[in-house]
C-alpha positions in Angstrom: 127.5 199.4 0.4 124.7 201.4 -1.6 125.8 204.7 -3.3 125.0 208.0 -1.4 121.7 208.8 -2.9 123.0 212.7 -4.2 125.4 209.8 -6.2 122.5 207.8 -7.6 120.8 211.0 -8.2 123.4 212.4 -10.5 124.0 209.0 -12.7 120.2 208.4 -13.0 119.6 212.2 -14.1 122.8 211.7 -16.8 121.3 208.7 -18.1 117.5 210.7 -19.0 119.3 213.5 -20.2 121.0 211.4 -22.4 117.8 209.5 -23.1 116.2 212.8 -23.7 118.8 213.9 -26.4 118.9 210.6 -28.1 115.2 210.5 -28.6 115.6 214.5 -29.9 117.8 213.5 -32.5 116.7 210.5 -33.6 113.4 212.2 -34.0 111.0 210.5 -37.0 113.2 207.4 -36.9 112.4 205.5 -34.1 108.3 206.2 -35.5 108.1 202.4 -36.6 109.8 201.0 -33.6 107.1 203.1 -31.0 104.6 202.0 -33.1 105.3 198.6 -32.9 106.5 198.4 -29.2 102.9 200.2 -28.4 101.2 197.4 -30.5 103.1 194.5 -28.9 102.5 195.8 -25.5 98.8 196.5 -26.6 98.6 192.7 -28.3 100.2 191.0 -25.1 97.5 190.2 -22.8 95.9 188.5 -25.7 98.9 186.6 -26.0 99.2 185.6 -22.9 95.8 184.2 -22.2 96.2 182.3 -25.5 99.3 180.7 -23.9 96.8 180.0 -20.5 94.9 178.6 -23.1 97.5 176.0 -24.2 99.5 177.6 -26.9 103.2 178.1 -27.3 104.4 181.5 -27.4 105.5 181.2 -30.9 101.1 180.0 -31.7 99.8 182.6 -30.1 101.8 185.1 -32.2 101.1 183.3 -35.6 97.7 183.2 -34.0 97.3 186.9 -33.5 99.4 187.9 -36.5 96.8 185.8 -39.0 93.9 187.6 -37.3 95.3 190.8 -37.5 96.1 190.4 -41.4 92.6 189.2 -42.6 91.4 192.5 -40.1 94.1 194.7 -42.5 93.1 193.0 -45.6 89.2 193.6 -45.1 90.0 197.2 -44.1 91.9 197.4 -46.9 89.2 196.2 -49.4 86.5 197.6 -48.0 86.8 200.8 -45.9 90.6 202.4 -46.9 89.1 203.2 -50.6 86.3 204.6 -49.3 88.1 206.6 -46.6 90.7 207.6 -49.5 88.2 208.7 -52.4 86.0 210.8 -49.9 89.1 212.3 -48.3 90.7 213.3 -51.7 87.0 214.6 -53.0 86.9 216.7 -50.0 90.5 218.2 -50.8 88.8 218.8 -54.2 85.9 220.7 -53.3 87.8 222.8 -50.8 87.8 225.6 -53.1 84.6 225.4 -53.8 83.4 225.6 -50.3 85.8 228.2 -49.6 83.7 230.6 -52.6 80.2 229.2 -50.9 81.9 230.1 -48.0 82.4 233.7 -49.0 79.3 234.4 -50.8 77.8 233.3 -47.4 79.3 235.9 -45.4 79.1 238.4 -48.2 75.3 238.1 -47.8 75.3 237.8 -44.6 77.6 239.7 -43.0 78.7 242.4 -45.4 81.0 244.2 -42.6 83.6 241.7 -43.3 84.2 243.1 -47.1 83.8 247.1 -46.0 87.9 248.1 -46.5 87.8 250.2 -43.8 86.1 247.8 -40.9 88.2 246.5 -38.6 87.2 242.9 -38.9 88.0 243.0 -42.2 91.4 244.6 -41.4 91.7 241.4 -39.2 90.8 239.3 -41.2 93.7 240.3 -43.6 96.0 240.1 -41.5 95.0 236.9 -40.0 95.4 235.9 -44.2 98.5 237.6 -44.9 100.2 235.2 -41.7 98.4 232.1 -43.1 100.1 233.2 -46.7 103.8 234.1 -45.7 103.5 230.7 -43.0 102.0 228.6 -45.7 105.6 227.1 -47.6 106.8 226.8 -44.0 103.5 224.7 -43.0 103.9 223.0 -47.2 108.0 221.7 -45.9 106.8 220.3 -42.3 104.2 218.0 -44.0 106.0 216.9 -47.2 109.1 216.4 -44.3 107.1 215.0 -41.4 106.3 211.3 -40.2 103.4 211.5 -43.1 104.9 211.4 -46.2 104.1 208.9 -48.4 107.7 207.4 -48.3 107.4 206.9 -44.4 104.4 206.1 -44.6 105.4 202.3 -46.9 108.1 202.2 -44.3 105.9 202.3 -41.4 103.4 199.5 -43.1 106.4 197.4 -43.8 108.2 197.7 -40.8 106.0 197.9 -38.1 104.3 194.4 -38.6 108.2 192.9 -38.2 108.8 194.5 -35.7 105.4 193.8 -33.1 105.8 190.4 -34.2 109.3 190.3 -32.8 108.6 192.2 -29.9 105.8 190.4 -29.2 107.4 186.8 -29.4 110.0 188.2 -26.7 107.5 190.5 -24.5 108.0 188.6 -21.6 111.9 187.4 -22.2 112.9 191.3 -22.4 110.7 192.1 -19.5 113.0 189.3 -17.7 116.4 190.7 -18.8 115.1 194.3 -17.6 114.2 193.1 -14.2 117.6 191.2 -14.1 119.3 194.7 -14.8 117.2 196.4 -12.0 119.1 197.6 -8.7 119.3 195.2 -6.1 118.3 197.9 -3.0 115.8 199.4 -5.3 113.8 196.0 -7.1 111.1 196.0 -5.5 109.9 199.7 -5.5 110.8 199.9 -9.3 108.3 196.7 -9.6 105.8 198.2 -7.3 105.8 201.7 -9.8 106.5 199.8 -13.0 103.1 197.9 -11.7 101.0 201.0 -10.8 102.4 202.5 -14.5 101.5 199.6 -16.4 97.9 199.4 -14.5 97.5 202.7 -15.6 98.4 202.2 -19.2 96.4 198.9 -19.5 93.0 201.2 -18.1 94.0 204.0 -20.4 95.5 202.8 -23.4 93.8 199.7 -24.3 90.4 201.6 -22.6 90.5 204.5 -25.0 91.7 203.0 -27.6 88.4 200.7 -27.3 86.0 204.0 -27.1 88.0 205.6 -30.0 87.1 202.4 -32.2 83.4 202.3 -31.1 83.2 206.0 -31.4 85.0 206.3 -34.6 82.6 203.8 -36.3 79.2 205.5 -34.7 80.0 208.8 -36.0 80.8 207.2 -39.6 78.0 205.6 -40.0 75.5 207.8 -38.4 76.9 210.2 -40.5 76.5 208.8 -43.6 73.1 207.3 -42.9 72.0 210.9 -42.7 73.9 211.1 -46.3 76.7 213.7 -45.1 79.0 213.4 -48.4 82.2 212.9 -46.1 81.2 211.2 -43.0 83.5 208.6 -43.6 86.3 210.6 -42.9 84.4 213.2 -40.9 83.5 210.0 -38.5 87.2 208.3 -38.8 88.7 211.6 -38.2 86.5 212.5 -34.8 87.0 208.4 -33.3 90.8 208.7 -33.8 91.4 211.7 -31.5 88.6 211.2 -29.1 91.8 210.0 -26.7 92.2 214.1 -26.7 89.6 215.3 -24.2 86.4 216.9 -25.8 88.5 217.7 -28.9 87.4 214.4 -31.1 84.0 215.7 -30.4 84.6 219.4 -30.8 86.8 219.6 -33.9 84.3 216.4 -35.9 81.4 217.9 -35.1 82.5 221.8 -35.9 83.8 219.7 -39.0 80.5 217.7 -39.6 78.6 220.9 -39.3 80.1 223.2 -41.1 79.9 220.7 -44.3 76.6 219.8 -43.5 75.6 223.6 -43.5 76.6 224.0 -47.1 75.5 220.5 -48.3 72.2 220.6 -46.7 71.7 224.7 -46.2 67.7 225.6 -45.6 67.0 221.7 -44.7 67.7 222.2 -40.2 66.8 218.9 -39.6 69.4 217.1 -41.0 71.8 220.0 -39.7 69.9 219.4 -36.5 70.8 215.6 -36.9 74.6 216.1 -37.4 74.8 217.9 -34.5 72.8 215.6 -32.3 75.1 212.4 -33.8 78.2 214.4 -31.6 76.3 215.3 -28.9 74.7 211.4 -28.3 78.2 210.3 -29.0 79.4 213.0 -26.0 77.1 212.3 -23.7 77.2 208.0 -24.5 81.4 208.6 -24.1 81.7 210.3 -21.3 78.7 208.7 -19.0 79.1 205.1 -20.5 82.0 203.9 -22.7 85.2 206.2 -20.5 83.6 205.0 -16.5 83.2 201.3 -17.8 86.0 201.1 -20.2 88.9 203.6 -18.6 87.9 203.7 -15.3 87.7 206.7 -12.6 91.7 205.4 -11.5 93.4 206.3 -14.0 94.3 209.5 -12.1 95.2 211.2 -15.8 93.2 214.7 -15.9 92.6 216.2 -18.7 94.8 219.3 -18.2 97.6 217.1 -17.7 97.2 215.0 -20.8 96.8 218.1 -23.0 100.0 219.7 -21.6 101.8 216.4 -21.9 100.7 216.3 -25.5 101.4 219.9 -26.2 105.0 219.6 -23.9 106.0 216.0 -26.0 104.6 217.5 -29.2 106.8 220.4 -29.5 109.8 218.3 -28.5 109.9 215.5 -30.0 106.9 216.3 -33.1 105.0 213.5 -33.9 107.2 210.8 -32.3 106.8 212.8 -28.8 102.5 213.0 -29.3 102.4 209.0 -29.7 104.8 209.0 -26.7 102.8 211.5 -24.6 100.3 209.8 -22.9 102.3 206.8 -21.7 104.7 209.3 -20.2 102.1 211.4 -18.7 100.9 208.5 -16.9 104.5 207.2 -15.8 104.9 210.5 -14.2 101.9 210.9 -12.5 102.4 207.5 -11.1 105.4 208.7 -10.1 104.9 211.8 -9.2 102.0 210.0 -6.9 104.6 207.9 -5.4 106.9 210.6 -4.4 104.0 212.5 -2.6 103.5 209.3 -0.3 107.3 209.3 0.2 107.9 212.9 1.3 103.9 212.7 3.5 105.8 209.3 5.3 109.0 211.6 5.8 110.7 213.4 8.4 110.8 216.5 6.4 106.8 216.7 6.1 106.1 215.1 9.7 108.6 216.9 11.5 109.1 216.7 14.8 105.2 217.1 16.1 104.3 212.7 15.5 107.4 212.3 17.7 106.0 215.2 20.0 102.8 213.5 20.6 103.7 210.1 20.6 105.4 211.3 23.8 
């Protein structure tokens, strides 16, 4: 006899509050292991068409891991020195655009240094926060998921552990359908399905766009010689997957460089600018429709909030998690609609009334 569902209610919502706490306090731990479940899950189509293909499991993994390091080691000689001595010069000259910075407004806008206005007031006070925030901000970073120590951890132990994950992709998938409830199997196949369609036309979509983005706005922007496109371009691809905010924050970034290293020439200025808004218009009419698809059912509201929500939770653990849960609960959230519409509690009496 199946438990009373206010029974299976009560265990299932004991286990994700557990789940819940133990990914809270784990925290910046598990950062290698998400990394390289998301790459194994990511990396196991290809797997399994190379196994259609003929290959043994363990082939198609040596297959793809070989690929994947002469990709890392090409990246590694070619592009991460470039992408490292441009993003180091930029910290460099920071101060120095800061001072161009000034003397720009100073001419400009002279308000902003009169003691008494209130933008400058404002503008004080907006700098006294920054100031009294800034060894706060200096401890987050030098403690976060970035440091440099993390960082050797992640390269080392994220390759193991997609490799391992991917050998047994589908033997774990096995043993978790094995676990499933019996009364419940198929429905949690028929969501686990609509979640991982979503994923697959999400995920794998975007990341797609955020690669052919990312390398557009690099090289566009240094073929119109901005000093930093590199990064500027790198920096604009990777969070494209953030509605309108790849594009916003790169180009804001692009321009506002580009005003002090090109100031009095518009064209190029003009050309920076157009480089984000081709790369807007060629994302969201071309790459997103043919690459994500219109079913994804993952607005952007909700994707922002999820980040925001998972962010603050869980810090930069719960923003790689975010979107995969976002979609999980829309599909689920999608599925409980259709079960409370095909209810008595939302049909009532009146079907019964007029089938009479």
């Amino acid at each position: 006899m199946a438990l009373p569902v206010r029974d299976q209610l009560k265990y299932w919502g004991i286990a994700a509050a557990v789940l819940s706490v133990v990914l809270y306090w784990l925290g910046d731990v598990i950062l290698p292991f998400v990394l390289g479940g998301a790459l194994a899950y990511l990396l196991d189509p290809v797997a399994d068409r190379l196994e259609r293909l003929g290959a043994s499991r363990g082939a198609a993994v040596g297959i793809i891991t070989t690929a994947a390091s002469l990709v890392f080691v090409i990246m590694a000689l070619l592009v991460v020195p470039t992408l490292i001595q441009q993003s180091i010069s930029l910290f460099e000259t920071a101060p120095q655009l800061a001072q161009d910075l000034q003397g720009f407004f100073a001419q400009h806008f002279p308000s902003i240094f009169d003691a008494d206005s209130v933008l400058h007031q404002s503008l004080q006070s907006v700098g006294q926060t920054v100031k009294s925030k800034g060894g706060e901000l200096l401890n987050t970073v030098l403690s976060s998921a970035l440091s440099l120590i993390n960082v050797v951890v992640i390269l080392v132990v994220v390759p193991v552990v997609t490799v391992y994950l991917l050998y047994d992709w589908d033997r774990m998938v096995a043993e978790i359908d094995k676990l499933l409830p019996r009364d419940h199997a198929p429905i949690i196949r028929q969501v686990a399905r609509e979640i991982d369609d979503v994923l697959a036309s999400f995920i794998r979509g975007m990341g797609t766009v955020c690669v052919i983005l990312g390398l557009y706005y690099a090289f566009a922007l240094m073929a119109v010689g901005l000093q930093f496109g590199l990064v500027v371009g790198a920096f604009a691809g990777l969070i494209t997957f953030i509605p309108y905010v790849g594009s916003l924050l790169g180009g804001a970034l692009a321009i506002g460089l580009g005003l002090f290293q090109f100031w009095g020439d518009w064209f190029t200025i003009g050309l920076i600018a157009a480089i984000f808004v081709s790369g807007q218009f060629v994302e969201g009419n071309f790459l997103t429709p043919r690459l994500v698809g219109s079913s994804v059912g993952l607005h952007p509201v909700w994707l922002i909030f999820a980040l925001s929500v998972f962010g603050a939770l869980f810090g930069f653990v719960g923003m790689l998690v975010a979107v995969p849960l976002a979609a999980a609960i829309g599909v689920i959230t999608r599925f409980l609609i259709r079960q409370y519409q095909d209810s008595r509690l939302y049909r009532g009496l009146a079907e019964k009334d007029n089938s009479q």
